[in-house]
C-alpha positions in Angstrom: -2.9 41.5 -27.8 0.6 41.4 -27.1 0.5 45.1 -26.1 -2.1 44.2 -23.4 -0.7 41.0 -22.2 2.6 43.3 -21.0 0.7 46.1 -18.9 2.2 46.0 -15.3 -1.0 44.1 -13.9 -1.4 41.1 -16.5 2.5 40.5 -16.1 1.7 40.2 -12.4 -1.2 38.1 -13.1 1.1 36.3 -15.1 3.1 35.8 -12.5 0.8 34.8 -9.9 -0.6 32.1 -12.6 2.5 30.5 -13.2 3.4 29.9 -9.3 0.0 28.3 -8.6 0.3 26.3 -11.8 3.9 25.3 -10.4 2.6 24.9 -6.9 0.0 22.2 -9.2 2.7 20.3 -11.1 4.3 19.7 -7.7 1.6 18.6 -6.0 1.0 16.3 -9.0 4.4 14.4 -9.3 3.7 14.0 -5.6 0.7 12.1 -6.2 2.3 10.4 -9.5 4.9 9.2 -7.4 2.6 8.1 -4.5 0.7 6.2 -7.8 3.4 3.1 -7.2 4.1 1.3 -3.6 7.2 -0.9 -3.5 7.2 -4.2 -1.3 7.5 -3.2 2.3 11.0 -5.5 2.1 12.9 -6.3 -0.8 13.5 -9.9 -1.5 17.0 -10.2 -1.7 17.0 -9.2 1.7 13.4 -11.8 3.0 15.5 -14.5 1.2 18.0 -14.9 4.1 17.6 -16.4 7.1 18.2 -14.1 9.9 17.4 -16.1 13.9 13.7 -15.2 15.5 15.3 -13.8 18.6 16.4 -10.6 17.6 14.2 -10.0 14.6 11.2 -10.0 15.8 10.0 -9.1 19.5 7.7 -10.7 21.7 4.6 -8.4 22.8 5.1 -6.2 19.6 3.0 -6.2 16.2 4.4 -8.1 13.6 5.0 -5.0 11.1 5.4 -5.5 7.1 8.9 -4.8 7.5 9.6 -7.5 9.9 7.0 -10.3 8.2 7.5 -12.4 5.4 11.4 -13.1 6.2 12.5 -16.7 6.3 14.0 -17.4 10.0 15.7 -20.2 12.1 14.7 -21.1 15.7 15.4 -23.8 18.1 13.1 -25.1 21.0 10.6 -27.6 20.9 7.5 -28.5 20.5 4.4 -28.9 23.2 2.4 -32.0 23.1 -1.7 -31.6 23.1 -1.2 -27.8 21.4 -2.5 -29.2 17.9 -5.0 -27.1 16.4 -5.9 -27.5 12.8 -6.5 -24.5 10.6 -9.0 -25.0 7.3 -9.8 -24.5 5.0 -6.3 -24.6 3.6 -5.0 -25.4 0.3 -2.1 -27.5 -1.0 -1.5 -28.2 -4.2 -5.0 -26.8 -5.5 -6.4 -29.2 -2.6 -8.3 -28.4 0.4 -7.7 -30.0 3.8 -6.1 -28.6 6.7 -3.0 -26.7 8.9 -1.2 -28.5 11.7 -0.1 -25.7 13.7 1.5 -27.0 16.9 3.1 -24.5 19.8 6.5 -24.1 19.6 8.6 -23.0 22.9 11.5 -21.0 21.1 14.9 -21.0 23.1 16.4 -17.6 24.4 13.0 -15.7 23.9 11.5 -13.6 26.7 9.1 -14.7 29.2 9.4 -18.0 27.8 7.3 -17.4 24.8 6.4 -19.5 22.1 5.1 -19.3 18.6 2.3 -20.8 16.7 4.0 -23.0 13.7 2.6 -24.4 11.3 3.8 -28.2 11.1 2.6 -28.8 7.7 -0.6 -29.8 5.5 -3.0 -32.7 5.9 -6.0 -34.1 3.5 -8.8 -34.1 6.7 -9.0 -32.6 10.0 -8.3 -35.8 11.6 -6.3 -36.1 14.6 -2.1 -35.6 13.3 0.7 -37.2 14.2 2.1 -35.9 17.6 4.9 -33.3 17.5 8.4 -34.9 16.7 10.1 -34.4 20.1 13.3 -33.4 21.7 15.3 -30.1 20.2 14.4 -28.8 16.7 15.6 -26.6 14.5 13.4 -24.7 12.2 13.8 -22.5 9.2 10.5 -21.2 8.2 9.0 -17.9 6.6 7.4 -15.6 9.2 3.7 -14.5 8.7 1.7 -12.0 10.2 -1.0 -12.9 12.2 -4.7 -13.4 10.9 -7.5 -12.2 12.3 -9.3 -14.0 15.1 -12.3 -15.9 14.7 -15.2 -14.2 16.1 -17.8 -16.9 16.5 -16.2 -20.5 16.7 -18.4 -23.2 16.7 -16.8 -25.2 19.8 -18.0 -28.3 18.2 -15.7 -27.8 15.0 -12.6 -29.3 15.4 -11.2 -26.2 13.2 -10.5 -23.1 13.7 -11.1 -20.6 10.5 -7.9 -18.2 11.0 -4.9 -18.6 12.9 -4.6 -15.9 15.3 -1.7 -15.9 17.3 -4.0 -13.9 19.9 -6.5 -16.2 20.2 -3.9 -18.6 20.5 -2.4 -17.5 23.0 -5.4 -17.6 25.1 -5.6 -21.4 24.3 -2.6 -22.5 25.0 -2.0 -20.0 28.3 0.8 -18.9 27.5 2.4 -15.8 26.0 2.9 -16.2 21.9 4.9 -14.0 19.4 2.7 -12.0 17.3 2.4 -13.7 13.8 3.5 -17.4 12.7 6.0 -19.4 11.5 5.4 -21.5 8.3 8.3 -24.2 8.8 9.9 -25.5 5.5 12.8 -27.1 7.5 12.6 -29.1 10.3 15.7 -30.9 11.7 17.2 -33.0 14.9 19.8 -31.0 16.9 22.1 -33.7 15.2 20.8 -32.3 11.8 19.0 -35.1 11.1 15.3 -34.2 8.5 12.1 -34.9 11.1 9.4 -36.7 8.9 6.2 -36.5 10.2 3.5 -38.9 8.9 0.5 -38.1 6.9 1.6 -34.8 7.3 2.9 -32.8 4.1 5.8 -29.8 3.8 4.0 -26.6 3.4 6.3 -23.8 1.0 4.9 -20.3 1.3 6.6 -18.3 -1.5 8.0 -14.5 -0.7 5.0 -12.0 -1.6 4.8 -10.3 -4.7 7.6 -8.2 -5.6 6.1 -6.1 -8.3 5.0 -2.3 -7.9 1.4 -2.0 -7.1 -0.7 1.0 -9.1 -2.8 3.1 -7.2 -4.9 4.1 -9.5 -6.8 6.8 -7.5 -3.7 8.3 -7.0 -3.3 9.1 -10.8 -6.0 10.2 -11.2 -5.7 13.2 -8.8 -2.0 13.5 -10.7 -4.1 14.3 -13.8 -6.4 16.6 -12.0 -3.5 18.9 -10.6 -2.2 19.1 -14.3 -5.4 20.1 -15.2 -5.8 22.6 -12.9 -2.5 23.6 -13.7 -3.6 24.4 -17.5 -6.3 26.1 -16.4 -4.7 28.5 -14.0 -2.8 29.5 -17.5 -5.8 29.7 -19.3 -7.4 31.8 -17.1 -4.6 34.1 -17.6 -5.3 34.3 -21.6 -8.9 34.7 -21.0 -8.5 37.5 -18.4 -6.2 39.4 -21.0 -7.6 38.7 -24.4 -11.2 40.1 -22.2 -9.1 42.9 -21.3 -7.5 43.0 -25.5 -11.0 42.9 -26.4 -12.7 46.2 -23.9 -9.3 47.9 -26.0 -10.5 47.1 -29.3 -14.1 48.3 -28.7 -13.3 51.4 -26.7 -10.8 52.2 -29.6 -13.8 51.5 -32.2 -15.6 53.8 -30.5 -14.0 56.1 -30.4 -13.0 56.1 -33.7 -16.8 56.2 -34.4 -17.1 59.4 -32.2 -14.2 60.7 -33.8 -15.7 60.1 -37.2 -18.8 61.6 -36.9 -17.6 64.6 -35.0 -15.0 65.3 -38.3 -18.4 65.0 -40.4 -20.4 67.1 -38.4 -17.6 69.7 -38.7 -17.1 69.6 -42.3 -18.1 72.5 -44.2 -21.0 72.3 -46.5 -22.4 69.2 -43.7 -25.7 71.8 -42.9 -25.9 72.8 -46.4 -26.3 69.0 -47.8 -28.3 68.0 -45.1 -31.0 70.4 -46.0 -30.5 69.5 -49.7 
């Protein structure tokens, strides 16, 4: 078989076979390598507070490489802009948002952001917005989605869209939110707000997420990678095989032509 598998067109064969089958591996450490998606920012990086103006623009998308980064503003808040968010949890408790317009110093346009002032039990009026200038250091969050049918009788809104938001409050509002873990007095002094508690959001998940459809097609290029080979082997052991009989027959030609030819071969037959 070895004799067959080196004739000029097998060898080609051969090496047409192993091309596509390379042309497979590729494509499957592609998709094995596609399998795993790092966090759109590391957290060594989310960790340090970096000033709003400048890090994120007003008017533009809040993007996952800009969201989820702890920041530091100054401004101060609007009175009558409370709306409360629910249902929210705090400590494996339900109740409520406080998110309170913020008008941020040095952005564009004079826009403002929606922050989120802290956590309350029931979606009972808060306490008003600590006044003068503030400085906040808060995680920024993307925006959610806004709520398509809101019952104008609820005093909650189900998602806090910085859109819809914006159309509330008239005014022109950053894309996303700020989740404030630090609220202090241009003196430095900690604002306390009543009934109202802290809310900590925690930097997302840093581990690698497995896309598991993605290994799968990474198996099925390695498959088709064997079989391109195996194809190969069929194709010559076939080709082995036609050898073998066409040499068996015509050994068998062969063999009863040198009988037929022997002398005394009429003689016995007619015996």
């Amino acid at each position: 078989m070895l004799k067959t598998a080196f004739k000029p067109k097998w060898l080609l064969a051969l090496l047409a076979a192993l091309l596509l089958a390379t042309g497979f591996v590729a494509l499957s450490g592609w998709q094995f390598g596609s399998s795993e998606t790092e966090p759109p920012v590391k957290i060594d990086k989310t960790e340090k507070a970096v000033p709003l103006v400048g890090h994120h623009n007003v008017g533009v998308e809040l993007m996952g490489n800009k969201a989820d980064q702890i920041v530091t503003m100054s401004g101060s808040f609007v009175k009558g802009t409370d709306e409360m968010i629910a249902p929210r949890l705090h400590d494996g408790q339900k109740g409520v948002w406080v998110v309170s317009e913020f008008m941020v110093d040095g952005a564009p346009d004079d826009a403002s952001i929606a922050v989120v002032r802290g956590w309350q039990p029931e979606a009972t009026k808060p306490s008003e917005v600590p006044s003068g200038k503030l400085e906040i250091t808060g995680r920024l969050m993307p925006s959610e989605g806004p709520e398509n049918e809101h019952d104008l009788r609820s005093p909650t809104l189900a998602t806090l869209s910085s859109a819809q938001l914006s159309n509330t409050w008239d005014n022109t509002v950053y894309s996303g939110f700020i989740v404030a873990h630090d609220m202090k007095t241009a003196r430095g002094d900690q604002v306390k707000q009543a009934g109202i508690d802290t809310v900590y959001v925690g930097p997302q998940p840093q581990e690698a997420q497995t896309n598991w459809l993605n290994v799968f097609y990474g198996i099925e290029w390695v498959v088709f990678a064997g079989f391109a080979l195996f194809l190969w082997y069929r194709m010559v052991r076939d080709d082995y095989q036609r050898d073998m009989e066409q040499i068996a027959e015509q050994a068998a030609a062969q063999a009863r032509k040198n009988a037929a030819e022997e002398p005394g071969g009429q003689d016995s037959s007619h015996a």
